[in-house]
TIGU-51039 format. One record per atom (N, C-alpha, C): residue in one letter; x, y, z. Coordinates in steps of 0.05 Angstrom, whole numbers, padded with zeros to 5 digits, always signed. Layout:
<pakols>
aXYZ ...
</pakols>
This chain:
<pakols>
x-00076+00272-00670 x-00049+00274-00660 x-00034+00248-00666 x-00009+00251-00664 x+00010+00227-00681 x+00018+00219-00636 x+00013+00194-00632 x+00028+00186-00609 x+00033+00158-00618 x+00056+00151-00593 x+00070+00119-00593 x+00051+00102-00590 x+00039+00081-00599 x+00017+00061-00592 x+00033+00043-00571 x+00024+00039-00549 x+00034+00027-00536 x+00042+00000-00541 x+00036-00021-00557 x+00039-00048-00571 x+00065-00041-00584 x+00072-00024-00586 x+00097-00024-00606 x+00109-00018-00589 x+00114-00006-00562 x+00146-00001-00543 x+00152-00025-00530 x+00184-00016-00531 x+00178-00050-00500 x+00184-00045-00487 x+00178-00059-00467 x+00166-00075-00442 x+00142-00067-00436 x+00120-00067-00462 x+00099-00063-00461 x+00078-00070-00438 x+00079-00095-00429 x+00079-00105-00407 x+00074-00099-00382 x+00082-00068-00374 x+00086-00044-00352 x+00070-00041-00359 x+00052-00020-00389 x+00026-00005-00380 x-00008-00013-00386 x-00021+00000-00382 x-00043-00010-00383 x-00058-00004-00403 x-00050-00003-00418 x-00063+00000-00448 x-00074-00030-00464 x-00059-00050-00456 x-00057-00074-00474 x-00085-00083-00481 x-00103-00081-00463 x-00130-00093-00477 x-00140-00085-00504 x-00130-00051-00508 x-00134-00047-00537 x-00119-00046-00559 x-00125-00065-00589 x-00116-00073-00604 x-00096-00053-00621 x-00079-00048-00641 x-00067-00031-00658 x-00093-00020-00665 x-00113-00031-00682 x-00134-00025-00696 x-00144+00000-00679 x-00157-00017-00650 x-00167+00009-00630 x-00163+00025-00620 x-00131+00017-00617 x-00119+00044-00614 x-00112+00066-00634 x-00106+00061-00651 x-00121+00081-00673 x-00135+00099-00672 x-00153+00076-00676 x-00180+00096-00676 x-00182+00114-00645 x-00182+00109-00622 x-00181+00127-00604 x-00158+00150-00608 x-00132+00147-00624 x-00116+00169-00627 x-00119+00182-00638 x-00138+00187-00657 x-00162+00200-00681 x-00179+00220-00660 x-00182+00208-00644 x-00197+00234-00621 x-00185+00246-00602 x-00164+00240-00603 x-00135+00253-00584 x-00135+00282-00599 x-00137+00294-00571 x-00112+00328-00582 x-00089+00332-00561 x-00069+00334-00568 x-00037+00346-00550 x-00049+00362-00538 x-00035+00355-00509 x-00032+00382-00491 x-00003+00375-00478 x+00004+00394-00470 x+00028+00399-00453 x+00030+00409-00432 x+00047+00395-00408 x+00036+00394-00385 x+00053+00398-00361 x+00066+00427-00348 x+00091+00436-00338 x+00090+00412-00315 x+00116+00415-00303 x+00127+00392-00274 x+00106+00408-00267 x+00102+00397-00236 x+00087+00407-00216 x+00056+00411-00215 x+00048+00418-00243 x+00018+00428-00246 x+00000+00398-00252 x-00025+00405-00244 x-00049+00378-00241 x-00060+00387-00268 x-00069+00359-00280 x-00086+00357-00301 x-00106+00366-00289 x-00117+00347-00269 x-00144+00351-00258 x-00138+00351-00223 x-00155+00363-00213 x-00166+00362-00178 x-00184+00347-00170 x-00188+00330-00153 x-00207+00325-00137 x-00235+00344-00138 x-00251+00340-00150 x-00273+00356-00152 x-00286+00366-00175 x-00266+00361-00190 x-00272+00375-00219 x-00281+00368-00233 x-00296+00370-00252 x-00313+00358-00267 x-00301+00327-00285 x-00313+00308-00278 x-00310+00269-00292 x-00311+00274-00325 x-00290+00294-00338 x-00310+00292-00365 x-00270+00286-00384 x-00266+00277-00374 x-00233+00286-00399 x-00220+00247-00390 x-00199+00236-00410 x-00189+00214-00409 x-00166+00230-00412 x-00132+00222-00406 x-00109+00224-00411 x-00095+00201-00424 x-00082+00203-00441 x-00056+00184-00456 x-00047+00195-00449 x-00020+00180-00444 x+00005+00200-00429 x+00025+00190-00452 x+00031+00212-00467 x+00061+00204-00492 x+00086+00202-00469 x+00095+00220-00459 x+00121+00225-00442 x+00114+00239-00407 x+00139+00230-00397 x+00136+00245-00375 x+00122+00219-00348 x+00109+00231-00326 x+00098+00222-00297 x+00085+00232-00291 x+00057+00213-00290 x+00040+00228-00271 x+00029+00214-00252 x+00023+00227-00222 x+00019+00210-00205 x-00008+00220-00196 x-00031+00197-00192 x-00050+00205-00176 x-00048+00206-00155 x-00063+00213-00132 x-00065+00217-00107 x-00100+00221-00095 x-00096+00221-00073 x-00133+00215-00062 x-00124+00234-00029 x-00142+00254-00027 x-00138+00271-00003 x-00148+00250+00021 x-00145+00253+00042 x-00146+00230+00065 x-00157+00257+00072 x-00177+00238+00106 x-00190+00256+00120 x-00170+00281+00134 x-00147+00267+00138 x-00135+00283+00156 x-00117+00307+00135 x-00128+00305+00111 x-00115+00327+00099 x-00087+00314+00079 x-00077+00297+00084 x-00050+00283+00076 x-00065+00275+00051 x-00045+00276+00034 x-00039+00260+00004 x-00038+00229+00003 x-00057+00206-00003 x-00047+00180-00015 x-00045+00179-00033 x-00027+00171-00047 x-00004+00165-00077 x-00008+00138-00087 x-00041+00135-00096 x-00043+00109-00117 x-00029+00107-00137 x-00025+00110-00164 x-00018+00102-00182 x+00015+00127-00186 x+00021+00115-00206 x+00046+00125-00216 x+00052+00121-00243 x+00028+00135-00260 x+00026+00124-00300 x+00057+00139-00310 x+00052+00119-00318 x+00082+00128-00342 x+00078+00127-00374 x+00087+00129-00384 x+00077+00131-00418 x+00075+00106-00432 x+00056+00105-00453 x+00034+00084-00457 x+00014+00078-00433 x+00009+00092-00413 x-00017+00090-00394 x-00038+00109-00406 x-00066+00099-00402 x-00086+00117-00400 x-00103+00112-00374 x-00110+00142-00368 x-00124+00150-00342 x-00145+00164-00334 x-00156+00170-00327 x-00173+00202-00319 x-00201+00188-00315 x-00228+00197-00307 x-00236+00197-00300 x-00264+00204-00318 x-00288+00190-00317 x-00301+00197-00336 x-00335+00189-00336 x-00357+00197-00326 x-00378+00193-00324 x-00403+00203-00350 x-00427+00183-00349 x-00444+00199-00372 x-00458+00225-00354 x-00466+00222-00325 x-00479+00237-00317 x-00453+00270-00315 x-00469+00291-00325 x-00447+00310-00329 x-00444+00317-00298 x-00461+00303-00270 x-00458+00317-00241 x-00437+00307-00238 x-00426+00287-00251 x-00395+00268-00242 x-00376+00285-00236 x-00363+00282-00204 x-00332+00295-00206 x-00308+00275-00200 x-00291+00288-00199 x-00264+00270-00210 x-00264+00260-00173 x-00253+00233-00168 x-00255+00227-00135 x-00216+00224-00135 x-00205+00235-00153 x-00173+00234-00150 x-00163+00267-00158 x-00137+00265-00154 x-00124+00292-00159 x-00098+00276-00180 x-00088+00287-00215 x-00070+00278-00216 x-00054+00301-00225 x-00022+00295-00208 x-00004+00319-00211 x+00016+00299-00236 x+00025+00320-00252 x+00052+00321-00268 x+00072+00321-00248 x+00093+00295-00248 x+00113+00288-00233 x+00144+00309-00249 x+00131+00315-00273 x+00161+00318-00294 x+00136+00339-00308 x+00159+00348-00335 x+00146+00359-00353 x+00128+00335-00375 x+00105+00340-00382 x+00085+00322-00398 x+00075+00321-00420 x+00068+00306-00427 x+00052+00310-00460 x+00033+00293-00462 x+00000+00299-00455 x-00013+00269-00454 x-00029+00284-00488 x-00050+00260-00488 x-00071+00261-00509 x-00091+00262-00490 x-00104+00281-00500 x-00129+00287-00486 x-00161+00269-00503 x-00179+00258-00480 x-00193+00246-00495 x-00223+00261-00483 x-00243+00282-00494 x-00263+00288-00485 x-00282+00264-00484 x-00304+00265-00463 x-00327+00248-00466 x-00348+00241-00483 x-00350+00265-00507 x-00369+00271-00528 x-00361+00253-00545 x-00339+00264-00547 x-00317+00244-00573 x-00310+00217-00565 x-00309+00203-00547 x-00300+00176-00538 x-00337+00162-00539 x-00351+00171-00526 x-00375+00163-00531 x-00386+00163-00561 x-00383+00180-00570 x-00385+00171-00601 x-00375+00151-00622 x-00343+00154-00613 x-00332+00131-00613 x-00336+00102-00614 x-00347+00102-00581 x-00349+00070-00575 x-00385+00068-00578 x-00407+00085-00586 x-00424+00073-00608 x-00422+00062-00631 x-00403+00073-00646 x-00399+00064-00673 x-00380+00043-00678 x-00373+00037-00665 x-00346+00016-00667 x-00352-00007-00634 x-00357-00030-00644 x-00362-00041-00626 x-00343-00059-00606 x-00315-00062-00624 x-00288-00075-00620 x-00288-00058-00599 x-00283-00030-00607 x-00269-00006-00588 x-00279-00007-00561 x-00311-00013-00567 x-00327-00015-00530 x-00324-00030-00519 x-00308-00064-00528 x-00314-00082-00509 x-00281-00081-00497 x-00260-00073-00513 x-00238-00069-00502 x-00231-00049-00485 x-00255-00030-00494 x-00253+00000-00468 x-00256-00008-00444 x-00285-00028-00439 x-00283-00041-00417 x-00265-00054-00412 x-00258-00072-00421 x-00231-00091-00409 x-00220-00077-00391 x-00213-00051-00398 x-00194-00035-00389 x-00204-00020-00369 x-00227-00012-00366 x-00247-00005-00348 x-00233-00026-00321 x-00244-00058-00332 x-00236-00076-00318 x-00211-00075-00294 x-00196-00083-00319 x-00167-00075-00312 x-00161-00043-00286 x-00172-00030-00292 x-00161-00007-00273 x-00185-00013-00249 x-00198-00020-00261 x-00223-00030-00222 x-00200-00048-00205 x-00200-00076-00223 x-00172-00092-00202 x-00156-00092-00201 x-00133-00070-00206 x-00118-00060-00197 x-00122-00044-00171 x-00144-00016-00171 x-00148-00004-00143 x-00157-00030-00136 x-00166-00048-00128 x-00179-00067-00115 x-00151-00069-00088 x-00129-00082-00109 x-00113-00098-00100 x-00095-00080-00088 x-00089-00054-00092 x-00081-00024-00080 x-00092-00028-00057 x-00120-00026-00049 x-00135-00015-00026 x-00131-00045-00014 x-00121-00069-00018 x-00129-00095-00001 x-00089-00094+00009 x-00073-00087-00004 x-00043-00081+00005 x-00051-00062+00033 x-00058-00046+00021 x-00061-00028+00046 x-00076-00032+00066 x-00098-00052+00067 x-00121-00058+00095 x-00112-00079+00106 x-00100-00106+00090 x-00099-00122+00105 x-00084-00137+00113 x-00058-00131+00115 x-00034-00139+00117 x-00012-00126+00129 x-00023-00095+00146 x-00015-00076+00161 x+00005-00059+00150 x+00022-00044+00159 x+00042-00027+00151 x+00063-00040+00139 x+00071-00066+00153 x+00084-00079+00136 x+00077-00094+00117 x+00067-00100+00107 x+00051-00115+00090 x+00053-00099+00056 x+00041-00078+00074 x+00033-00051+00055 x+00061-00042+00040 x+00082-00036+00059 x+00111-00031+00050 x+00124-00049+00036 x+00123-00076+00039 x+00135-00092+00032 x+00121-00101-00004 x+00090-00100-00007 x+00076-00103-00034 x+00091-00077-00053 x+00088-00049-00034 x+00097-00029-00055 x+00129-00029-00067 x+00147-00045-00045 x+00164-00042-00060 x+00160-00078-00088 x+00157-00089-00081 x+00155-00096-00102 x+00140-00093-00127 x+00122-00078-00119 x+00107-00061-00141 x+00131-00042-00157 x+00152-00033-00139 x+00169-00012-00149 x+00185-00029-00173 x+00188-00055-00162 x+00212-00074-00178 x+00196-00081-00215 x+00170-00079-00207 x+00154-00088-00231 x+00160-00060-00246 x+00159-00036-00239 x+00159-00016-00259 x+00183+00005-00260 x+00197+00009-00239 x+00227+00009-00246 x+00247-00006-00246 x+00240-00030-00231 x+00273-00045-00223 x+00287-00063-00252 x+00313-00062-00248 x+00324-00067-00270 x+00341-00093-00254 x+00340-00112-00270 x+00355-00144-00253 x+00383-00137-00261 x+00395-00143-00239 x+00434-00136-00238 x+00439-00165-00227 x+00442-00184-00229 x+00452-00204-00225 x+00433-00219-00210 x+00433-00225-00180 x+00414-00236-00158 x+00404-00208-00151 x+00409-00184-00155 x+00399-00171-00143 x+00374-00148-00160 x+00357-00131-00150 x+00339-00115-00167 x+00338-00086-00159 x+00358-00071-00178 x+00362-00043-00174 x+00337-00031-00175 x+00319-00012-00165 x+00304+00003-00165 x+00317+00028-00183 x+00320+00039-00206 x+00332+00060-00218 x+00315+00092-00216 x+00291+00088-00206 x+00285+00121-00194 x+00280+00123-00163 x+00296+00148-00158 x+00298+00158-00129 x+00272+00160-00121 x+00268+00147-00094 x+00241+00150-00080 x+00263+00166-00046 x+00237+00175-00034 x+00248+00187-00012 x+00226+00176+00002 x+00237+00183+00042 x+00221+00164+00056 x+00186+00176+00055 x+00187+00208+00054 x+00155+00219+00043 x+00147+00212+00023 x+00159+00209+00005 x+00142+00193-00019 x+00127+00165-00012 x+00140+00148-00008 x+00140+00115+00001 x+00116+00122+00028 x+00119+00143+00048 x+00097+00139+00065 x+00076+00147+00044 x+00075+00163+00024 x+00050+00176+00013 x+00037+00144+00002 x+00051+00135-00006 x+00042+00110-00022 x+00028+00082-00007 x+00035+00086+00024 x+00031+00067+00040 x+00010+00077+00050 x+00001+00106+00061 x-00024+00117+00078 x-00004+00120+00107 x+00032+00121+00112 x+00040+00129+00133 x+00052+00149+00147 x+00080+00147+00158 x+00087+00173+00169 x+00117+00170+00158 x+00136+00188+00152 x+00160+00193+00147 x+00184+00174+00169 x+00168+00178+00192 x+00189+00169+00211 x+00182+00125+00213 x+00159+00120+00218 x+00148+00090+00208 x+00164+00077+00180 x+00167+00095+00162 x+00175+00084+00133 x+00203+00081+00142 x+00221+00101+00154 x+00244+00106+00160 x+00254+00073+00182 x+00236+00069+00194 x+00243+00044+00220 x+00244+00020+00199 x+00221+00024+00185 x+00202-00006+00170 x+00234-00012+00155 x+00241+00009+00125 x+00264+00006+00124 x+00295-00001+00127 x+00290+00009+00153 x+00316+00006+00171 x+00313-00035+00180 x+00297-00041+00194 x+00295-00066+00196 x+00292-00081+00166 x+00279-00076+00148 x+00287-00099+00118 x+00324-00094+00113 x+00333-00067+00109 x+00358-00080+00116 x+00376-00091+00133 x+00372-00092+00156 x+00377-00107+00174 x+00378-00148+00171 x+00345-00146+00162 x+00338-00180+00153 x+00351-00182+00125 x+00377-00163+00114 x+00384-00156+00091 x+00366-00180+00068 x+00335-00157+00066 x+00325-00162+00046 x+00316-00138+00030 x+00332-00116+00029 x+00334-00089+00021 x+00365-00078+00021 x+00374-00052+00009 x+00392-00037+00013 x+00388-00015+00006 x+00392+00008+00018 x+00375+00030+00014 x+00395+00055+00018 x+00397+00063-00014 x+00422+00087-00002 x+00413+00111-00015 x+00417+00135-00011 x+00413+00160-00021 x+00383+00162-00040 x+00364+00148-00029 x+00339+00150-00037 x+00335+00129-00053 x+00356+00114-00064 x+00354+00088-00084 x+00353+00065-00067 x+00329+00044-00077 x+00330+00014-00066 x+00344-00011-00083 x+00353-00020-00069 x+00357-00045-00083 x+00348-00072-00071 x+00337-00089-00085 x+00316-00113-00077 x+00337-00130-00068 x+00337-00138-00049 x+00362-00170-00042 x+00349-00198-00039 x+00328-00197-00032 x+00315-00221-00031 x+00280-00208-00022 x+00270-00213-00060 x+00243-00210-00077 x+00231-00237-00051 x+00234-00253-00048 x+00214-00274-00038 x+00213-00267-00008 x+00229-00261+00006 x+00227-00251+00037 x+00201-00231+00034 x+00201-00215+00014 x+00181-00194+00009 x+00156-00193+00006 x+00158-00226-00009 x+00130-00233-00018 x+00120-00241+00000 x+00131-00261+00035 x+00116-00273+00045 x+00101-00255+00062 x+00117-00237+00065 x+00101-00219+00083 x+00083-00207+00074 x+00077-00197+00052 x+00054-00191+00043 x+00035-00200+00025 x+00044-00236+00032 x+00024-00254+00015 x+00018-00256-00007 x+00035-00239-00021 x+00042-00244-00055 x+00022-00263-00062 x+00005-00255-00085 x-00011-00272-00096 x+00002-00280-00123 x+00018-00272-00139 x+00030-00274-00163 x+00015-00258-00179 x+00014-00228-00179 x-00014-00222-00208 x+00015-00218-00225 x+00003-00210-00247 x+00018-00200-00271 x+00032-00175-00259 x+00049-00169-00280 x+00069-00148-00282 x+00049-00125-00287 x+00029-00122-00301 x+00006-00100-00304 x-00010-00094-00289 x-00014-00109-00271 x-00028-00102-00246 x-00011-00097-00222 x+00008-00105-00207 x+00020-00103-00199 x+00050-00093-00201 x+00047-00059-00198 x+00059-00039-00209 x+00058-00019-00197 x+00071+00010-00198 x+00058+00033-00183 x+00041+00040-00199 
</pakols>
């Protein structure tokens, strides 16, 4: 299949592809086949067999992780030039995420037969697969440490600046968020409740270090944000939805 190599778009920067070279990416797009992928419907479920990789050419897809109590958490948020999915040698492996199509899609599909074949014969390709392996371990790392240890607010305050790394667009002193989030989304993403996101909210604009209108944010003061949830400074690639 013919897709965008991520090294060639910009603000390359956003996805997580970078550890592999033009060269390696190549060669993994050589084992790519198109699929197409309506709004609403999951690549994969929670349960389903660990055996497929996704490139995502166009479109949103968001993972999620079922909580005990039945509710949706909303880890990631790939956008195009991301790769994702889930993938073990043992064939008992199942997928421990659910990812839905946010929009209509078009990823590259990567089976396990073929990627393993792959990264025997080519030894560039294995050590950058890992990188990337890497790369997506500390990222959930730093997901699951937003969310444990720095409380609800903490948690709210990292994601939106996670939002500023992968949609916000700089308008002067200030940082437009350019896609609509609603307050169930933002709890999905935190592990909270509609009405908590709605208060948490309400008070950052108040300390006007937010503005929040018709589902759109805008950032007013990025450093108020950071102290409260102890901003470590990672990169723009890790710290993202």
């Amino acid at each position: 299949m013919s897709t965008p190599c991520p090294l060639n778009q910009a603000e390359n920067f956003k996805h997580n592809t970078l550890s592999f070279s033009n060269d390696s990416f190549q060669k993994l797009e050589l084992i790519m086949y198109k699929q197409k992928v309506e709004k609403d419907s999951y690549l994969y479920w929670e349960g389903d067999k660990a055996e497929k990789l996704y490139y995502l050419v166009s479109g949103t897809v968001r993972l999620t992780k079922m909580t005990d109590d039945g509710k949706d958490l909303s880890l990631y948020y790939f956008q195009p030039g991301d790769l994702f999915g889930e993938m073990d040698r043992s064939k008992d492996q199942v997928c421990t995420f659910s990812a839905e199509a946010l929009t209509e899609c078009e990823v590259g599909v990567i089976q396990r037969e073929d990627l393993e074949s792959l990264l025997w014969q080519n030894g560039d390709v294995a050590i950058e697969f890992i990188s990337w392996m890497g790369h997506m371990q500390k990222f959930t790392q730093l997901k699951l440490r937003d969310l444990m240890f720095f409380g609800k607010n903490g948690a709210l305050a990292s994601t939106l600046i996670r939002m500023t790394n992968t949609f916000g667009e700089q308008t002067g002193s200030k940082i437009v968020i350019n896609k609509r989030f609603t307050n169930i989304e933002i709890a999905s993403l935190i592990g909270s409740t509609r009405e908590t996101v709605n208060r948490m909210l309400s008070q950052l604009k108040k300390d006007k270090a937010i503005d929040y209108k018709n589902g759109y944010l805008t950032i007013l003061n990025l450093e108020y944000l950071k102290e409260i949830c102890h901003c470590e400074g990672c990169p723009a690639s890790i710290c993202r939805l």
